[in-house]
N, C-alpha and C positions, 0 to 999 in steps of 0.2 A: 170607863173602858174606852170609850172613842177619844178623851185627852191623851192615855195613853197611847192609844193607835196609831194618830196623830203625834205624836211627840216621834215614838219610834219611826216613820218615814217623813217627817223635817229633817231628822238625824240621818238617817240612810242616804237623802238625795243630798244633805249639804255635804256629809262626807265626802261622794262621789263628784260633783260639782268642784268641789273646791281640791281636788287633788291633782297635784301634777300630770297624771296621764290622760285626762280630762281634757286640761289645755292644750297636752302636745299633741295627742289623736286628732284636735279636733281642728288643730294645725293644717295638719296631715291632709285632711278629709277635704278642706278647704281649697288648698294646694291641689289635688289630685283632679279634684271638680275641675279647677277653675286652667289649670293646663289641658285636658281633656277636652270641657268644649270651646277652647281658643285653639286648640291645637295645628289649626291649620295658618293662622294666623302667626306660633312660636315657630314653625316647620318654615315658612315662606320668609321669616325674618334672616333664618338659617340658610336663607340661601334654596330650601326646597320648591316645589311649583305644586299647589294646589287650583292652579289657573288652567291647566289641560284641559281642553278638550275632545270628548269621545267624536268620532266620527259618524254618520249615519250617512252612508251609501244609499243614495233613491234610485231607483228604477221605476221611469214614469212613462208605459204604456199609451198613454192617453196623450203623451206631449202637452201638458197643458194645465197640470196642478201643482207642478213642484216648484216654481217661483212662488206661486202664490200662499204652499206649504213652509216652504223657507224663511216669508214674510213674518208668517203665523206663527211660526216655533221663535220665530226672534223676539216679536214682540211678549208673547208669554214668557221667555224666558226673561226677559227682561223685565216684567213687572214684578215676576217673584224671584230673583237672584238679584234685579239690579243690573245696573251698566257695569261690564265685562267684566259679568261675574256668569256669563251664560255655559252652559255644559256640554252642548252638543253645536260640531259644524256639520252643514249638510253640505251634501256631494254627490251632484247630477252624476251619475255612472254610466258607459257604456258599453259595461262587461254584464258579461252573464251570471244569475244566481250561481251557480254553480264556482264560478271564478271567483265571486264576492266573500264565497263561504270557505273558501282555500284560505284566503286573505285574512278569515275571522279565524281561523282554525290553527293557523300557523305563525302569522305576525302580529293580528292586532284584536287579541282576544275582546275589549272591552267597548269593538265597533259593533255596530249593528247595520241591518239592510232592512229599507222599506220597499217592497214588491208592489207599486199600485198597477190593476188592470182591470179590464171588464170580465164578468165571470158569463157563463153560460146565461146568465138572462139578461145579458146586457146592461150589467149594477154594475157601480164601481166597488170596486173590494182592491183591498190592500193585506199585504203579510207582513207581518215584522217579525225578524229571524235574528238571535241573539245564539250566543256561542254556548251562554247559563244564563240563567234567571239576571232579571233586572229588577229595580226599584218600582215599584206601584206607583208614586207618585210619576217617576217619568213617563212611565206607562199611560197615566192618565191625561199628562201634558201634550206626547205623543198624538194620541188618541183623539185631543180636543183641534188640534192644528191640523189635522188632517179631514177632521170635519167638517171645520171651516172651510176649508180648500173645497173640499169637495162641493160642497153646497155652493158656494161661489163660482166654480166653474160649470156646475149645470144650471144656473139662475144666468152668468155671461152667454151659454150658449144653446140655449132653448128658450122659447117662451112657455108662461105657467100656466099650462092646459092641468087639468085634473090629475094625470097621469104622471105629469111632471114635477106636480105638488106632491106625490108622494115619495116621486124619489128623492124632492128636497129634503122632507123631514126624515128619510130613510138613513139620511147621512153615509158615513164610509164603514162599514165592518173590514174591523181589524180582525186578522186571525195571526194566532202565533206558530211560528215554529221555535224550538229551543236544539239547540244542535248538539248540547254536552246531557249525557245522563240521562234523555229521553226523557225529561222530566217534562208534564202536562202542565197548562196555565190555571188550574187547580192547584197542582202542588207547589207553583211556585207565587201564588197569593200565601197560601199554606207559610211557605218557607220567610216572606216576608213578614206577616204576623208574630211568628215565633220570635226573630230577630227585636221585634220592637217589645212586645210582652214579656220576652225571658229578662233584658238589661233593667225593662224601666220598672219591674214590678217582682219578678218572682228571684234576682239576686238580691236586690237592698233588703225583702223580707229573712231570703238564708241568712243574710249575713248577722242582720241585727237578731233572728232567733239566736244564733253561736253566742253571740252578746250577751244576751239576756241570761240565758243559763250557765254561761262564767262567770258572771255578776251575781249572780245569788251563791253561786258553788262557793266561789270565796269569800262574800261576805259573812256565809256561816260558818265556815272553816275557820278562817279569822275570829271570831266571836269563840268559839271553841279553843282554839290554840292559845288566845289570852283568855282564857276563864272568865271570860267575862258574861257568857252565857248564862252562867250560873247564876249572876247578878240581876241578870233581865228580867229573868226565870221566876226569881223568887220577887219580883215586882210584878208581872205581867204573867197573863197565862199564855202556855204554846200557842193555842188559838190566834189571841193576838199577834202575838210574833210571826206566826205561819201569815198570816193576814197582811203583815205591816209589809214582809220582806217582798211578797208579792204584787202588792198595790204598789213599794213605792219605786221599784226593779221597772216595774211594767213603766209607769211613768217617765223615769228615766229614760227607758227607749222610745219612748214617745216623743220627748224633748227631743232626742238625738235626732230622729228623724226631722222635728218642725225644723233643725240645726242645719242638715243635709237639706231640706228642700231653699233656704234660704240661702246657702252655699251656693244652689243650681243660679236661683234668682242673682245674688252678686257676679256667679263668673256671667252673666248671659247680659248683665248691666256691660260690665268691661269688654266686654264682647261688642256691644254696641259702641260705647264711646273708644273705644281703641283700635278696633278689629272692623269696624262699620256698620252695616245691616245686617241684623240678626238672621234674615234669611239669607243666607250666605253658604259658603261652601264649607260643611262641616258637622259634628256630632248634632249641634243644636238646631240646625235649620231638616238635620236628619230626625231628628225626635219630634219635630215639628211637624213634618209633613208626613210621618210615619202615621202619627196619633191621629189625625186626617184623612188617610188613608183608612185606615184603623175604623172610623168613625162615620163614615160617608154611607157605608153599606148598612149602617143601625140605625134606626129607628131613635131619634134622642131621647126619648123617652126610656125606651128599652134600656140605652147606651147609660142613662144614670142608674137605673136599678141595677145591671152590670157591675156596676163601680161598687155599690152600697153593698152590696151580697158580698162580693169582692172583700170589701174592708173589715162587714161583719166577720168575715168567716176568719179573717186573719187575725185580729182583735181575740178573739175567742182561742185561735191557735196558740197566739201568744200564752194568754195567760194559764194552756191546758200547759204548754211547755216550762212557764215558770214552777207550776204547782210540782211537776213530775223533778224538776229541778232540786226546788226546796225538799222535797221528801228523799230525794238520793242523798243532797248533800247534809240533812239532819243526821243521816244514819254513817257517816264519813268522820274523821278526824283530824283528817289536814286535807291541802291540797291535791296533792299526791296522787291519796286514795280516790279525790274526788273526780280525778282526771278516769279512773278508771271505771268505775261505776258509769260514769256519763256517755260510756262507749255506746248503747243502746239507741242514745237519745242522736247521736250525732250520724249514727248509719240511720237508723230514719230521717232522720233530716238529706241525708246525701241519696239518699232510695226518691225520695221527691223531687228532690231536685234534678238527676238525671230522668227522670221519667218526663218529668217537665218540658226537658230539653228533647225529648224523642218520641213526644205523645203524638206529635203532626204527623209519625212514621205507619201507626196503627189504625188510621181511617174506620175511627167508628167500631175498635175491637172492641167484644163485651167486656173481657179482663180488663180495658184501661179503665172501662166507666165503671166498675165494680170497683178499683181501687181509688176512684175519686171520692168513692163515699170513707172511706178509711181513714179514721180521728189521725191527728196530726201531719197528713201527708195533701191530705185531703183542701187546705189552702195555697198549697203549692202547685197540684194538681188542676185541681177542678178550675180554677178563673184562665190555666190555658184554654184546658178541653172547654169552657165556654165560648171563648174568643172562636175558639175553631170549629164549634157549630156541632161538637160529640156529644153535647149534653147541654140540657137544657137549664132554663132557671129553676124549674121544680126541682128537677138534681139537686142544686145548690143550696135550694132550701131544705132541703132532705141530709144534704154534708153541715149547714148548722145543726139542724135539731140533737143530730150523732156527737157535733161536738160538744153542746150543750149536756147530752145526758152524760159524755164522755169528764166534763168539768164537774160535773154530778159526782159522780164517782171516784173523780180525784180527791176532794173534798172531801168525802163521808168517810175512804178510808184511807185517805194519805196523810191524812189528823192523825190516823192513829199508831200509824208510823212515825210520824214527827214527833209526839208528844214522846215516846219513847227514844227516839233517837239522837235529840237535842242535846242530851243528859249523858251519851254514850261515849265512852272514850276507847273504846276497846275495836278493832276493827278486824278480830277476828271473829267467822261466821256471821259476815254480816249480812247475807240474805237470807240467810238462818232464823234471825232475829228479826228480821221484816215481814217476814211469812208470819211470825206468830209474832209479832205486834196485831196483825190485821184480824187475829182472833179476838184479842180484847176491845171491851166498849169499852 
């Protein structure tokens, strides 16, 4: 039985492998990569300017921190962008918040204003006022230049009596205002997270799930449409078959993916030797410092069990998705029919995936976290609402065991649909005939 098994997904992956849309997809995939994160680099060959920079308007109460602020933002940006590749100029102001914020409102949506003054107890505090959300990492860059300042200028003009030691380590509290949408510096850590976890993790899964269950739909269509089923058939049992189409589908996408991540790895080489330093101005130095951001607030310990649950629970999705796959398209005839049966599978898939994109909107509602436990939607769902702090790892572990028992139950009675279905050419009453296949052992 395992020669046979064996044999049938050699044959399924070399098929697939060696066919023409194989190589030109993966063309494609290559291409699409490798424009995407050089894009700034294609765009400025064109004549475009990814060299702009945002403005940050200072307002320095104190007379006495913004040269030395100015210093501080240059050389960090310069360690991590590189020479004039930096993203913000500053600009001593001698208008009022109020003026500043005309200016951001009306001409120059994507400047920003730093407010530094003394608050009521004589601390330095600072505001940073933005038109909409900004970047977390600038944020954090921000944040650090201004620390420095700060410290630096109360070590220049005090000496370090007790009291004054603490306002060194006290550093500068930033506070935000965001002037579009009312939006909180909650929601818009929120809004950054999603950005970086919906592209780099919960699209490449939709899409390669869509894959996966075309790829079986038609190879058994196929197999049926030349009678060649029959053939198998009476060499192998459905089990097998149901077995082989599944392990060697799942595999497939597997490949595909190691294919895509080596795709990211070449364009982000060429990126280097043509385009320059990798941290630069673009998708990849954005994925880079996203995943960083991302990462800074966990625990690295925590941050790998994250990932591992994460991949479990996807792994598992998959192959619940192939099985539901193989048992629709055994009980199909051609193509055709199989496009329409599979209408089920593809609005659960688009039910997660919007949800995915709108969980940040829900803060903690029971209904999101009830539907993270929910087989198949449920690894699309849950590694947002983790990232985003609505549920925890026991959750997670609690959406495997569901899909686990959910694969259970693919298995015991989607055999017994298959075994019946494999053999079927007639495609009328066909969940007719599915219903009561599931009565026989």
């Amino acid at each position: 039985m395992r020669s046979k098994l064996n044999f049938l997904i050699n044959t399924s992956l070399k098929k697939k492998i060696k066919s023409k849309w194989f190589l030109i997809a993966n063309i494609i995939i290559a291409a699409i990569l490798i424009i995407i994160i050089n894009i700034d680099s294609i765009v400025t060959l064109f004549g475009g300017d990814f060299n702009s920079k945002n403005k940050i308007y200072v307002i320095d109460e104190t007379n006495s921190i913004y040269d030395s602020f100015k210093e501080s933002l240059n050389y960090y940006e310069t360690s991590i962008y590189g020479q004039n590749n930096e993203k913000f100029e500053s600009i001593l102001s001698d208008k009022s918040i109020d003026e500043l914020k005309t200016i951001l409102e009306e001409k120059e949506n994507s400047s920003l204003i730093i407010y530094i003054y003394y608050d009521e107890f004589n601390k330095i505090t600072s505001k940073l006022i933005s038109l909409s959300t900004i970047d977390a990492y600038d944020y954090q860059l921000i944040n650090e230049a201004l620390t420095i300042s700060a410290n630096q200028y109360i070590m220049n003009s005090i000496g370090l009596t007790e009291e004054q030691y603490e306002k060194l380590n006290s550093g500068v509290e930033i506070k935000r205002e965001i002037l579009k949408d009312d939006l909180t510096s909650e929601e818009e850590n929120v809004e950054m997270i999603m950005t970086t976890v919906f592209p780099i993790i919960i699209l490449p899964f939709f899409m390669l799930t869509i894959f996966l269950v075309q790829f079986i739909g038609s190879e058994v269509n196929d197999e049926k449409s030349t009678k060649s089923m029959e053939i198998i058939i009476s060499n192998v049992s459905p089990k097998t078959h149901f077995a082989a189409k599944i392990i060697s589908n799942n595999l497939f996408i597997f490949g595909q993916l190691i294919l895509i991540i080596l795709y990211v790895v070449i364009a982000m080489l060429i990126r280097k030797f043509v385009g320059g330093d990798l941290i630069t101005n673009g998708v990849a130095s954005q994925i880079g410092m996203s995943f960083k951001t991302l990462t800074s607030g966990i625990a690295s310990y925590k941050f790998v069990i994250v990932v591992i649950l994460s991949i479990i629970l996807m792994i598992l999705t998959f192959i619940a998705y192939s099985l539901i796959a193989g048992i629709l398209a055994s009980m199909t005839t051609n193509v055709e029919d199989y496009q329409h049966v599979q209408t089920p599978i593809v609005i659960t898939l688009l039910l997660g995936y919007y949800l995915s994109i709108i969980a940040g909107m829900f803060k903690g509602a029971l209904f999101i976290k009830i539907l993270s436990f929910v087989p198949l939607i449920s690894a699309i769902l849950s590694p947002s609402l983790l990232v985003l702090g609505q549920i925890g790892i026991i959750e997670v572990i609690i959406s495997i065991i569901i899909m686990l028992f959910t694969i259970y139950l693919l298995v015991k009675y989607g055999l017994r649909i298959y075994k019946v279905g494999i053999l079927n050419y007639s495609s009328s009453d066909l969940w007719k005939k599915m219903f009561k296949s599931l009565k026989n052992k």
